[in-house]
FIROKOL-341422 format. One record per residue (C-alpha): residue in one letter; z, y, x; residue number from 1. Coordinates in nm, 2 decimals, decimal comma. Example, Ala and Ser with C-alpha at 12.3 -4.5 7.8 and 13.67 -1.06 7.14 Angstrom:
// residues 2
+------+--------+--------+--------+------+
| resn |     c3 |     c2 |     c1 | resi |
+------+--------+--------+--------+------+
|    A |   0,78 |  -0,45 |   1,23 |    1 |
|    S |   0,71 |  -0,11 |   1,37 |    2 |
+------+--------+--------+--------+------+
// end
This chain:
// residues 72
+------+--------+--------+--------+------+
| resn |     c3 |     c2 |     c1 | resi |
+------+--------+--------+--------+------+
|    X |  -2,93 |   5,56 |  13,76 |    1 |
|    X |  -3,01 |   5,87 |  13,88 |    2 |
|    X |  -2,82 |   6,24 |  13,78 |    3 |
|    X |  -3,11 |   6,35 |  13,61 |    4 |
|    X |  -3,11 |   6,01 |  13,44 |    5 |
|    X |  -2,76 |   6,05 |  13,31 |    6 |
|    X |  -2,84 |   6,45 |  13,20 |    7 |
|    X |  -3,17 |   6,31 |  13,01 |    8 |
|    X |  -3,00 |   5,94 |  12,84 |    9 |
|    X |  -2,62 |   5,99 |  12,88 |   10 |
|    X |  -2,33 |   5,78 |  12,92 |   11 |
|    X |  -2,49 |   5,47 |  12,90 |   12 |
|    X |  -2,74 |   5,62 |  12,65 |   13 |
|    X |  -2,48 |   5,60 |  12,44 |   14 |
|    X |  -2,42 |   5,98 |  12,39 |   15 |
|    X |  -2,68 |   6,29 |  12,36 |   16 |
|    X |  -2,48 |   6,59 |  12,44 |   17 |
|    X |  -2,66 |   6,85 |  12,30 |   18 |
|    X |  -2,52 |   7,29 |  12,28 |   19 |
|    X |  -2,51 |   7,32 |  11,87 |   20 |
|    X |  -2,72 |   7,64 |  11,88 |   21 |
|    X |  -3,02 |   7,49 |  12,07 |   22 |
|    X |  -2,95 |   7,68 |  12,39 |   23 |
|    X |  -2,98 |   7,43 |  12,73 |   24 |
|    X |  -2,67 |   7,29 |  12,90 |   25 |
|    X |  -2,55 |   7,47 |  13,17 |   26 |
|    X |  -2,67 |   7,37 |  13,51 |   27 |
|    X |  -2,46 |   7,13 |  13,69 |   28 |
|    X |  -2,15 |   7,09 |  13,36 |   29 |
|    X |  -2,03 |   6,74 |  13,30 |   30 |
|    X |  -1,95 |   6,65 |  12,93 |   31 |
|    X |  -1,76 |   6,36 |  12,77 |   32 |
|    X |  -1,71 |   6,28 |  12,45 |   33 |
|    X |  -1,37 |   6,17 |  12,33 |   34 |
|    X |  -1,36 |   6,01 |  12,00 |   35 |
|    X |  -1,00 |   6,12 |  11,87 |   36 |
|    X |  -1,00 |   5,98 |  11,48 |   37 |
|    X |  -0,81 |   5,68 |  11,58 |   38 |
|    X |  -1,20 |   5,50 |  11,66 |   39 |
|    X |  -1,02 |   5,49 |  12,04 |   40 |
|    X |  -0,67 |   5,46 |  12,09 |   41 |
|    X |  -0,68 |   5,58 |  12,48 |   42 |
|    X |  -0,81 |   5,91 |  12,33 |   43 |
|    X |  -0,52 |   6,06 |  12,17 |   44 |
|    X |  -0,26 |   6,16 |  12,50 |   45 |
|    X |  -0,56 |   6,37 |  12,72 |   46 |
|    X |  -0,65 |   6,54 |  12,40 |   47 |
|    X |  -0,25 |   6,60 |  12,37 |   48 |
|    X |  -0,28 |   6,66 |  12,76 |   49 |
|    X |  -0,56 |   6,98 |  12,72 |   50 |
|    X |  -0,41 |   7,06 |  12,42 |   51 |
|    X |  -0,08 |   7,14 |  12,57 |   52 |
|    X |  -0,25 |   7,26 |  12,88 |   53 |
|    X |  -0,48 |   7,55 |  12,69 |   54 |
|    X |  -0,15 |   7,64 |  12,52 |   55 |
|    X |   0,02 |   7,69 |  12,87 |   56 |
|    X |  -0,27 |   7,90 |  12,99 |   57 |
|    X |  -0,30 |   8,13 |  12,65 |   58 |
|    X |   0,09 |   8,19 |  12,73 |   59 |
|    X |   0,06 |   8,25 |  13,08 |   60 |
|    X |  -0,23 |   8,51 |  13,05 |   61 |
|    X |   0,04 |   8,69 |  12,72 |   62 |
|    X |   0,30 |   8,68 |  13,03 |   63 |
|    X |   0,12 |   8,86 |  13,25 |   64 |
|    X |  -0,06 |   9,10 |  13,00 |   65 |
|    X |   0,26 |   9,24 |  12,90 |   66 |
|    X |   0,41 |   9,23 |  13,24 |   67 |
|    X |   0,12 |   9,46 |  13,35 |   68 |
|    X |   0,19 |   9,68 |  13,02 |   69 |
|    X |   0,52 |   9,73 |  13,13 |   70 |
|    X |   0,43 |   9,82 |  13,51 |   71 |
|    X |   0,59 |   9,49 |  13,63 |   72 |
+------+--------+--------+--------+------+
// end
């Protein structure tokens, strides 16, 4: 299957990723969906994983906001 394959059927045409206002994908993103209501049990620890990850990057960018507020 080629790339444009995958971008125009999906996964295993199992999946249509689709941007909820209509706009087109971006040019060259990957997407997966990741069923998380207990439909696939491998799903719930990287969910847990980018959960805890975005967390650690929203506190690191507070860090370094307030450091630069306070000329450190």
């Amino acid at each position: 299957m080629s790339d444009q394959d995958w971008k125009r059927n999906g996964l295993y045409r199992k999946y249509l990723i689709t941007k909820a206002d209509g706009a087109p994908l971006d040019s060259g993103a990957r997407y997966f969906p990741l069923r998380y209501d207990g439909g696939d049990p491998n799903a719930e620890l990287p969910l847990q994983v980018y959960a805890a990850s975005v967390r650690a990057f929203k506190y690191f960018v507070r860090f370094l906001s307030i450091n630069k507020l306070l000329g450190e």
